[in-house]
Each structure stands twice: as structure tokens, then as C-alpha cells.
NUSEDO-731355 format. One record per residue: residue in one letter; residue number from 1; x, y, z of N, C-alpha, C in turn. Coordinates in Angstrom, 2 decimals, m for minus. Layout:
REM NUSEDO-731355
@rest->a	nr->NUM	n_px->X	n_py->Y	n_pz->Z	ca_px->X	ca_py->Y	ca_pz->Z	c_px->X	c_py->Y	c_pz->Z
...
//
This chain:
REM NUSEDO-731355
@rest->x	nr->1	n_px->6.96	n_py->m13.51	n_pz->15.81	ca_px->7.38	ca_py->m12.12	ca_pz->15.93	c_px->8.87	c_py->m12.10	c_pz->16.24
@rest->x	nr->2	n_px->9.48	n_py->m11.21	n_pz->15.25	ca_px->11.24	ca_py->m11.17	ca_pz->15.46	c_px->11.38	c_py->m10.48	c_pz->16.54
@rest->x	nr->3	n_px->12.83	n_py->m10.74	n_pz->17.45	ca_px->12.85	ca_py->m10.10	ca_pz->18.74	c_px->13.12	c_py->m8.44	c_pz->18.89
@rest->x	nr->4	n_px->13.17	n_py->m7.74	n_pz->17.56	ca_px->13.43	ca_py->m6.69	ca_pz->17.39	c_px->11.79	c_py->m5.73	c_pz->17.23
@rest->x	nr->5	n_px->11.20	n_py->m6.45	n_pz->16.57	ca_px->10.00	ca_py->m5.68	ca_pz->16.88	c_px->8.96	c_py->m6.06	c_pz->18.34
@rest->x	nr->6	n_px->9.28	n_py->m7.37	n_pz->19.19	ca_px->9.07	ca_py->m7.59	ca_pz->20.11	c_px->9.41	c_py->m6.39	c_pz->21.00
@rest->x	nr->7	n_px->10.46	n_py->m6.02	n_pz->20.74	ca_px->11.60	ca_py->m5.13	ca_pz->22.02	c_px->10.51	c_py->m3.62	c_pz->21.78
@rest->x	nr->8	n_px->10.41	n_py->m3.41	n_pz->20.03	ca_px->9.67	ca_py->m1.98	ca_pz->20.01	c_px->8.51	c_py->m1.84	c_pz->20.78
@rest->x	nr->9	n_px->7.95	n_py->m2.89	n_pz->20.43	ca_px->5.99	ca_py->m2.77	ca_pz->21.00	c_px->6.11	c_py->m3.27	c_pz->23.03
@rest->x	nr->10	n_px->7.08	n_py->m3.74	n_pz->23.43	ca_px->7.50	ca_py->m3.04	ca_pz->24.51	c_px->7.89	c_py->m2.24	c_pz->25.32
@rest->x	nr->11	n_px->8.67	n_py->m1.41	n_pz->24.32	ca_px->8.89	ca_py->m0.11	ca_pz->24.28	c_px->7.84	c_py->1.20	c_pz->24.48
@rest->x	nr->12	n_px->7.02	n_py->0.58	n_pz->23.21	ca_px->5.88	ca_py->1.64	ca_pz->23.13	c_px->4.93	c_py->1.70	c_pz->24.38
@rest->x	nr->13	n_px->4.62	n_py->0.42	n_pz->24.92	ca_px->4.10	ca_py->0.51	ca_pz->26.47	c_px->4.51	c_py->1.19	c_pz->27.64
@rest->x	nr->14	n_px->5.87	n_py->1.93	n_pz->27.29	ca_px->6.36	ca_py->2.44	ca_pz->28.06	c_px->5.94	c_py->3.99	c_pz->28.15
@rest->x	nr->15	n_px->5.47	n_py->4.36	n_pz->27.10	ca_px->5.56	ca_py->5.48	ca_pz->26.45	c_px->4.39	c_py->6.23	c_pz->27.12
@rest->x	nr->16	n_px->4.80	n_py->7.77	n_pz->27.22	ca_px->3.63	ca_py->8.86	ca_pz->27.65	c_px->2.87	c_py->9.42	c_pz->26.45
@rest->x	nr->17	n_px->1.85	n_py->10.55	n_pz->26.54	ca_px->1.37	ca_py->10.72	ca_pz->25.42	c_px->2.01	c_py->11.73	c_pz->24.32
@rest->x	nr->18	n_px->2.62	n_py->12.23	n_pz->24.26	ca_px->3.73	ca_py->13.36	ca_pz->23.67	c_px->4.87	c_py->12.45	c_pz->23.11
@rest->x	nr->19	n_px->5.54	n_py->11.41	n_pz->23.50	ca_px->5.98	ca_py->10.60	ca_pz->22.73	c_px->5.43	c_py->9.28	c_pz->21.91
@rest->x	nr->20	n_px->4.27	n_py->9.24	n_pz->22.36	ca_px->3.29	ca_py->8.35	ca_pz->21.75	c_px->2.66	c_py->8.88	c_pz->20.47
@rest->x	nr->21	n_px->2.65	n_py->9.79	n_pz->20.37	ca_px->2.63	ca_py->11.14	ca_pz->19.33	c_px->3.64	c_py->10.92	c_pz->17.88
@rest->x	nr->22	n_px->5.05	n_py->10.86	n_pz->18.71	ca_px->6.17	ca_py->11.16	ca_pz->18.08	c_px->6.17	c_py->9.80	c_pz->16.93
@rest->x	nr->23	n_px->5.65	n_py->8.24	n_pz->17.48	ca_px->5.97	ca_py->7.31	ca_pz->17.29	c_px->4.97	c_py->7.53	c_pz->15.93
@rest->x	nr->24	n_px->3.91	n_py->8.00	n_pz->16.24	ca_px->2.74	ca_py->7.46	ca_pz->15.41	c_px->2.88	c_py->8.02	c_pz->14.48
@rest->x	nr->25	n_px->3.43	n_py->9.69	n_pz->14.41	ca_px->4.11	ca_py->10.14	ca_pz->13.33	c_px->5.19	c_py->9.73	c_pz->12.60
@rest->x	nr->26	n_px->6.01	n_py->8.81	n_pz->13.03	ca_px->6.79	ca_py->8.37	ca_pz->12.50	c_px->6.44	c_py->6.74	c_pz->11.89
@rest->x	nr->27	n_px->5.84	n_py->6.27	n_pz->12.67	ca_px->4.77	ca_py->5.07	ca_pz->11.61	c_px->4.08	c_py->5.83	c_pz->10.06
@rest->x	nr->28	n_px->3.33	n_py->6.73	n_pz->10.73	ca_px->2.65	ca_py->7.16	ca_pz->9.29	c_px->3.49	c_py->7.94	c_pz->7.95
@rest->x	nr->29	n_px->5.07	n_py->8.38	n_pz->8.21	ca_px->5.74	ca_py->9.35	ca_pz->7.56	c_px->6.42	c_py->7.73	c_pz->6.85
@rest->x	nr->30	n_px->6.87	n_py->6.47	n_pz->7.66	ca_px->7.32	ca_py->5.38	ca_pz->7.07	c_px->6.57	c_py->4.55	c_pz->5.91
@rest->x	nr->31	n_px->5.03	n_py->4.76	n_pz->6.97	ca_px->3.86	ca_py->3.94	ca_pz->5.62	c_px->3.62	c_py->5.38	c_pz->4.40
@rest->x	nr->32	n_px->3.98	n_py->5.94	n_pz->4.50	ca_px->4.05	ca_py->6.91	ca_pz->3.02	c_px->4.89	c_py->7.01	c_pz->2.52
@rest->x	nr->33	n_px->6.24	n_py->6.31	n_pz->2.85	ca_px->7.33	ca_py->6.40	ca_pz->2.07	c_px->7.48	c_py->4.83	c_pz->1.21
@rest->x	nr->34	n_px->6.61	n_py->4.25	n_pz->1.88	ca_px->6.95	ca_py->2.58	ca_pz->1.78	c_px->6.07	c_py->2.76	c_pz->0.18
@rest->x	nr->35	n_px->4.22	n_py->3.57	n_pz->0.42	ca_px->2.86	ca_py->3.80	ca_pz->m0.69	c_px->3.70	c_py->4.31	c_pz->m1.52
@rest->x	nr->36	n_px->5.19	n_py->5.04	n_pz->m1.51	ca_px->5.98	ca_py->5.90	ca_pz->m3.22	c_px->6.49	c_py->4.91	c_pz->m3.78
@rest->x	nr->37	n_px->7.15	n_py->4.43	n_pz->m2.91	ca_px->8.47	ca_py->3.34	ca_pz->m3.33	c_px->7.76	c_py->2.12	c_pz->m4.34
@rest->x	nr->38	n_px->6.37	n_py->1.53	n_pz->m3.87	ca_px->5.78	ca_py->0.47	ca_pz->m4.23	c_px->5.02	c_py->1.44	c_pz->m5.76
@rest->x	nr->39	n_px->4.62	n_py->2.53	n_pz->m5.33	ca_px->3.71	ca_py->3.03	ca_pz->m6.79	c_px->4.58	c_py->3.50	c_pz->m7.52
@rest->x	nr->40	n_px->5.83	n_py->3.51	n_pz->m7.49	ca_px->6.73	ca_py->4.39	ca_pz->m8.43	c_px->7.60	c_py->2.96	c_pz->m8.89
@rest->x	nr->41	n_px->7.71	n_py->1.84	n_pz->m8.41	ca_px->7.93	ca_py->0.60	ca_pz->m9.13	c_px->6.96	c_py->m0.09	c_pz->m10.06
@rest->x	nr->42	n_px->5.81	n_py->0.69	n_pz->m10.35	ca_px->5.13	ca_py->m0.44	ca_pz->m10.64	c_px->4.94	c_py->0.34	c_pz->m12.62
@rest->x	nr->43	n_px->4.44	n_py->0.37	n_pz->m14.00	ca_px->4.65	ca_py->0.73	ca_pz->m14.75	c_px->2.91	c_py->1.00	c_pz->m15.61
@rest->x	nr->44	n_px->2.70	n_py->1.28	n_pz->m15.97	ca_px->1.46	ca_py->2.03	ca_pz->m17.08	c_px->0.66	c_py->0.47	c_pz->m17.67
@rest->x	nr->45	n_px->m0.19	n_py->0.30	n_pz->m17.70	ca_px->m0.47	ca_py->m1.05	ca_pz->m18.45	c_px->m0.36	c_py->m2.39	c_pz->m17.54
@rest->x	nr->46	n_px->0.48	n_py->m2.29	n_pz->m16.35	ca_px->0.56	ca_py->m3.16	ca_pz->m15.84	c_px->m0.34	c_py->m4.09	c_pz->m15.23
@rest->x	nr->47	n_px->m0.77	n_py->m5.33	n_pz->m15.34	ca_px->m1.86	ca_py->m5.77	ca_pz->m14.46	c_px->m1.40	c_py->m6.40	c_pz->m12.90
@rest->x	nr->48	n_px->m2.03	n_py->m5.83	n_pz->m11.84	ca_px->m2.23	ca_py->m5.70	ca_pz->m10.47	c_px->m3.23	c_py->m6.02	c_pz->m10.28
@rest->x	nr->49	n_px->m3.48	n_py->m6.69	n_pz->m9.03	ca_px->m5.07	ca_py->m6.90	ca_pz->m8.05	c_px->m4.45	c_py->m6.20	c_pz->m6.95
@rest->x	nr->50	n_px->m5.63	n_py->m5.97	n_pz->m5.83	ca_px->m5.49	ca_py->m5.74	ca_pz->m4.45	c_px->m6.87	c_py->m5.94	c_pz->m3.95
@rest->x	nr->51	n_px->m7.06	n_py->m5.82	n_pz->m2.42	ca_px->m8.25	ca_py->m6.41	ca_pz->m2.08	c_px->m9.01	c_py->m5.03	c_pz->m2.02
@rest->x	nr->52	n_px->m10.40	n_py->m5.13	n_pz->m2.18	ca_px->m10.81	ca_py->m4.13	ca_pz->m2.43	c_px->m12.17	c_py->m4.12	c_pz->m1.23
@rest->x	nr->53	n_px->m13.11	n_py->m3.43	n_pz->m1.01	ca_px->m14.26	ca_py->m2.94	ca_pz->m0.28	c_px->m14.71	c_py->m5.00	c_pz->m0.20
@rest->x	nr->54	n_px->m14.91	n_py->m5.34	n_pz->1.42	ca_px->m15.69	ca_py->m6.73	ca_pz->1.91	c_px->m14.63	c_py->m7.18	c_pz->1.28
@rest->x	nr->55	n_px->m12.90	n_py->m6.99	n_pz->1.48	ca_px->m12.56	ca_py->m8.52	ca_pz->1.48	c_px->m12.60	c_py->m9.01	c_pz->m0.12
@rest->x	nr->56	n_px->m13.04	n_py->m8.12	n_pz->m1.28	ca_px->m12.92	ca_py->m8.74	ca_pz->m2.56	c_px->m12.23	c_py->m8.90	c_pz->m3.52
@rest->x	nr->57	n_px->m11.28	n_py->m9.80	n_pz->m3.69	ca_px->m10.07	ca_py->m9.17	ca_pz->m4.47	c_px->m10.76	c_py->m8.73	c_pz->m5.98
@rest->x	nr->58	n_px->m9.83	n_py->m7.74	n_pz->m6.11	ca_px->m9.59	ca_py->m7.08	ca_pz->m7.58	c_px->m8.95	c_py->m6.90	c_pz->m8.44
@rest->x	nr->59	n_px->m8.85	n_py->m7.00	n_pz->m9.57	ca_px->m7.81	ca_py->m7.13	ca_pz->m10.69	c_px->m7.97	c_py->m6.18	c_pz->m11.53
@rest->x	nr->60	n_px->m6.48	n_py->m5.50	n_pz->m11.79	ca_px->m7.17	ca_py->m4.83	ca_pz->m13.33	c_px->m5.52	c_py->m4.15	c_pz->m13.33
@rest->x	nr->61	n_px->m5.87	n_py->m2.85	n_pz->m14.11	ca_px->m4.57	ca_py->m2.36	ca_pz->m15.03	c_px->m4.25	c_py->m0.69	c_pz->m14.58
@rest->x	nr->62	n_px->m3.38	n_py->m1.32	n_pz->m14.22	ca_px->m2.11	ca_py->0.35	ca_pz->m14.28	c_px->m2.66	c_py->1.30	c_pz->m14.95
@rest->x	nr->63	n_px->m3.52	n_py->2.28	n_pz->m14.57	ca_px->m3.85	ca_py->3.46	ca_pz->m15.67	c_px->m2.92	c_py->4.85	c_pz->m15.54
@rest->x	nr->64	n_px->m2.89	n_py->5.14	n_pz->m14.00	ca_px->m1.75	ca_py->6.42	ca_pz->m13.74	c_px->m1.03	c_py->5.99	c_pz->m12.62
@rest->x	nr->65	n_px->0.19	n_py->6.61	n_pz->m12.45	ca_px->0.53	ca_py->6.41	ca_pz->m11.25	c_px->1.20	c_py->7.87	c_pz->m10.66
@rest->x	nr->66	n_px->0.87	n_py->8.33	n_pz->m9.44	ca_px->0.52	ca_py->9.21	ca_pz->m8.92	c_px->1.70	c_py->9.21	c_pz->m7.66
@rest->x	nr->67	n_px->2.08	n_py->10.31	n_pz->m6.98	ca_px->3.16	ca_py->10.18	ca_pz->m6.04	c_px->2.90	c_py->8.80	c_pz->m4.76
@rest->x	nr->68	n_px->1.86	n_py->8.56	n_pz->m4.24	ca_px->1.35	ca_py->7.25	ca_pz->m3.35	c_px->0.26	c_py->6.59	c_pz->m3.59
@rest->x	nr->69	n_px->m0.29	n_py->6.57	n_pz->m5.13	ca_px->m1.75	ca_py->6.28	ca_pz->m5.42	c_px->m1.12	c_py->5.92	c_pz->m6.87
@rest->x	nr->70	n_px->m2.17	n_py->4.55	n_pz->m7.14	ca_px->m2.01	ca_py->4.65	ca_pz->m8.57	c_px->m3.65	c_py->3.83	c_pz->m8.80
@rest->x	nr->71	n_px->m3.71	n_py->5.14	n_pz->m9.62	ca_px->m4.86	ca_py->4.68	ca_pz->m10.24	c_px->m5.19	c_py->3.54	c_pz->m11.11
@rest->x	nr->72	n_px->m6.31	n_py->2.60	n_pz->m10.74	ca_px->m6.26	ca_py->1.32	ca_pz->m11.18	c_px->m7.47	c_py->1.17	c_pz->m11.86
@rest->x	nr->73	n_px->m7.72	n_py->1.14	n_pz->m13.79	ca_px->m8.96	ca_py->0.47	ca_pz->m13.80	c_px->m9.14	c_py->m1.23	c_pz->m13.87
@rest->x	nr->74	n_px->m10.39	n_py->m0.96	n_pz->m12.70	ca_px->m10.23	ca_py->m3.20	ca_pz->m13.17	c_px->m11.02	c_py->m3.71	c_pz->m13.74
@rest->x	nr->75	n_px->m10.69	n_py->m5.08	n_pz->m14.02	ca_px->m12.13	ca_py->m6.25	ca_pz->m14.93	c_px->m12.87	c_py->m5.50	c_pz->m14.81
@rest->x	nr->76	n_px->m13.52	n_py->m4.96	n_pz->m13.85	ca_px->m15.46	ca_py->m4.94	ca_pz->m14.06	c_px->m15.89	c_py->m3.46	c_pz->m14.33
@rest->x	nr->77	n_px->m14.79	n_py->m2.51	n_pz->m14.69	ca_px->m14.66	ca_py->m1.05	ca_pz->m15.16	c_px->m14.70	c_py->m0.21	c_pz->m14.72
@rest->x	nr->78	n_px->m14.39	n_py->m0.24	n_pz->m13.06	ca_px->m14.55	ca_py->0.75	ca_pz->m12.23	c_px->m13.13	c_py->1.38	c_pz->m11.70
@rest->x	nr->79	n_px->m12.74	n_py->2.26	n_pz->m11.98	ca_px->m11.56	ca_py->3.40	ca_pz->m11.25	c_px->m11.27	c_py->2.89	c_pz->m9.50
@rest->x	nr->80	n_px->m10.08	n_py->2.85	n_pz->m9.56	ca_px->m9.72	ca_py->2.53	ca_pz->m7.92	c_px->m8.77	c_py->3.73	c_pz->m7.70
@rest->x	nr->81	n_px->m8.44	n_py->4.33	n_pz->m6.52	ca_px->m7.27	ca_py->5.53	ca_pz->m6.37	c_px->m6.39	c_py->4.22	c_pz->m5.10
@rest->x	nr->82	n_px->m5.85	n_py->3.42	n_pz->m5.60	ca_px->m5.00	ca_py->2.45	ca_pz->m4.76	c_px->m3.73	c_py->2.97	c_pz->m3.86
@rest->x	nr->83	n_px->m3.70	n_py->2.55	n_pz->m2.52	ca_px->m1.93	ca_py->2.93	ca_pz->m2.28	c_px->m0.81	c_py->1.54	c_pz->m3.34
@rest->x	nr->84	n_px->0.34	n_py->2.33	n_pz->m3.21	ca_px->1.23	ca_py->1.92	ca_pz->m4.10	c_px->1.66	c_py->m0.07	c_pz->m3.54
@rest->x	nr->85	n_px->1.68	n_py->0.36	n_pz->m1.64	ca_px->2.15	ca_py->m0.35	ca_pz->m1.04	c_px->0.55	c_py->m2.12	c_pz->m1.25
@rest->x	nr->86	n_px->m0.62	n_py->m1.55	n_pz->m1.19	ca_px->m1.53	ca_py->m2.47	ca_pz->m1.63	c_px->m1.72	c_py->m3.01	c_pz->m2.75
@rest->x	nr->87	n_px->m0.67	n_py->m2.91	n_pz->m3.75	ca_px->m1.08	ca_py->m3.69	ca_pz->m4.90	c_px->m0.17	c_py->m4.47	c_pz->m5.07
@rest->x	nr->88	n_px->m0.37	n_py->m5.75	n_pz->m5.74	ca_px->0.29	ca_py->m6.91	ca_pz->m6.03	c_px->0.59	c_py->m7.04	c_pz->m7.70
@rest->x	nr->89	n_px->1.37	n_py->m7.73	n_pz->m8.28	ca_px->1.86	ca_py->m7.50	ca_pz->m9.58	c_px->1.20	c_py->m8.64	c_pz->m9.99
@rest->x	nr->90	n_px->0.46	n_py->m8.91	n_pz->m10.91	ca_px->m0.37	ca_py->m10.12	ca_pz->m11.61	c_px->0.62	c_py->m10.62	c_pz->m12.41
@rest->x	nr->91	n_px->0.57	n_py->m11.78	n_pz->m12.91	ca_px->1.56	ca_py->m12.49	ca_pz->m13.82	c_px->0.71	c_py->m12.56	c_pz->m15.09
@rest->x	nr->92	n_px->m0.34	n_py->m12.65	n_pz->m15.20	ca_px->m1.04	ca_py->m12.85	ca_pz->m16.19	c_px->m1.15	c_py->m12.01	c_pz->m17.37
@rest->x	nr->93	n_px->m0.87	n_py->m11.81	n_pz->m18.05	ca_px->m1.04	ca_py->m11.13	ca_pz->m19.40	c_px->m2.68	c_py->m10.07	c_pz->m19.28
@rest->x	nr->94	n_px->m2.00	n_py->m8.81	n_pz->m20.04	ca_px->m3.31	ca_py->m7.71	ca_pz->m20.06	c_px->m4.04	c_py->m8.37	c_pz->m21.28
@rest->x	nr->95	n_px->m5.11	n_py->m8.00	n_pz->m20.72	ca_px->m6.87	ca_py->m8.12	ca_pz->m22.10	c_px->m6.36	c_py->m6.98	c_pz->m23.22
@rest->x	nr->96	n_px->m6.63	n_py->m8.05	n_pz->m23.95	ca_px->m6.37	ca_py->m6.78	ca_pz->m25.54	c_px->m7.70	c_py->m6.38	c_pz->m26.07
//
């Protein structure tokens, strides 16, 4: 752990509940900016996995991509509504 996020989560122990508030809103306004940035890099067709329901990874293809969601169909033909920030870029070539 770098000494900078050491110092935060010390910080946060410090904290009452009204600014404990403030923090958590500002965690969740960061992890939704992080789900655009990652789904608005990624392109139509593209093949991605991410882990899916028990831990299972999944693979499949870029079908839409959506302001923090991109819709993913995979190998086994089922629709995923993914965050942007959970998917990984496959190297492998799409199924024709």
C-alpha cells in the first residue's frame, strides 16, 4: 500500500458521519467517471472478457456501448450490461 492512500484510509477513521457521507459520494462520483472513460475507449466488435456471476470468466464481443455500460454478447450467447471499468481487451481475434 502507497503511503498516500495509507494517509487517506487514516484519515477516513477520523471521520464523523456527515463527512463520511461526503467521502463515499465522492468514491462513487470517481468509480463512474473511471465505468465512462474505460466504456468510451473500448470500440463495436471488439473482443473483451470480464468475470462474470461465481467467479467465471467471460468472453465475448462489443455489441453497444452505452454512457458506463457496454453491452457485451459472449461465447455462450448471452447479453451482459458490463461496467466499462470491468472489462479487459482480449487479444485474440473475433469468431467470423
Amino acid at each position: 500500500m502507497n503511503k498516500t492512500l495509507k494517509t487517506i484510509i487514516e484519515g477516513i477513521y477520523s471521520l464523523e458521519g456527515t463527512e463520511i457521507d461526503s467521502v463515499v459520494e465522492a468514491v462513487k462520483l470517481r468509480r463512474n467517471q473511471l465505468h465512462a472513460k474505460q466504456a468510451h475507449s473500448l470500440r463495436i466488435g471488439q473482443r473483451v472478457s470480464f468475470s462474470g456471476r461465481h467467479g467465471i470468466t467471460e468472453k465475448g464481443v462489443v455489441e453497444k456501448i452505452k454512457i458506463k455500460y457496454v453491452l457485451v454478447r459472449t461465447d455462450r450467447g448471452q447479453r451482459w450490461n458490463v461496467p466499462g471499468a470491468h472489462l479487459t481487451i482480449s487479444k485474440e481475434a473475433v469468431n467470423a
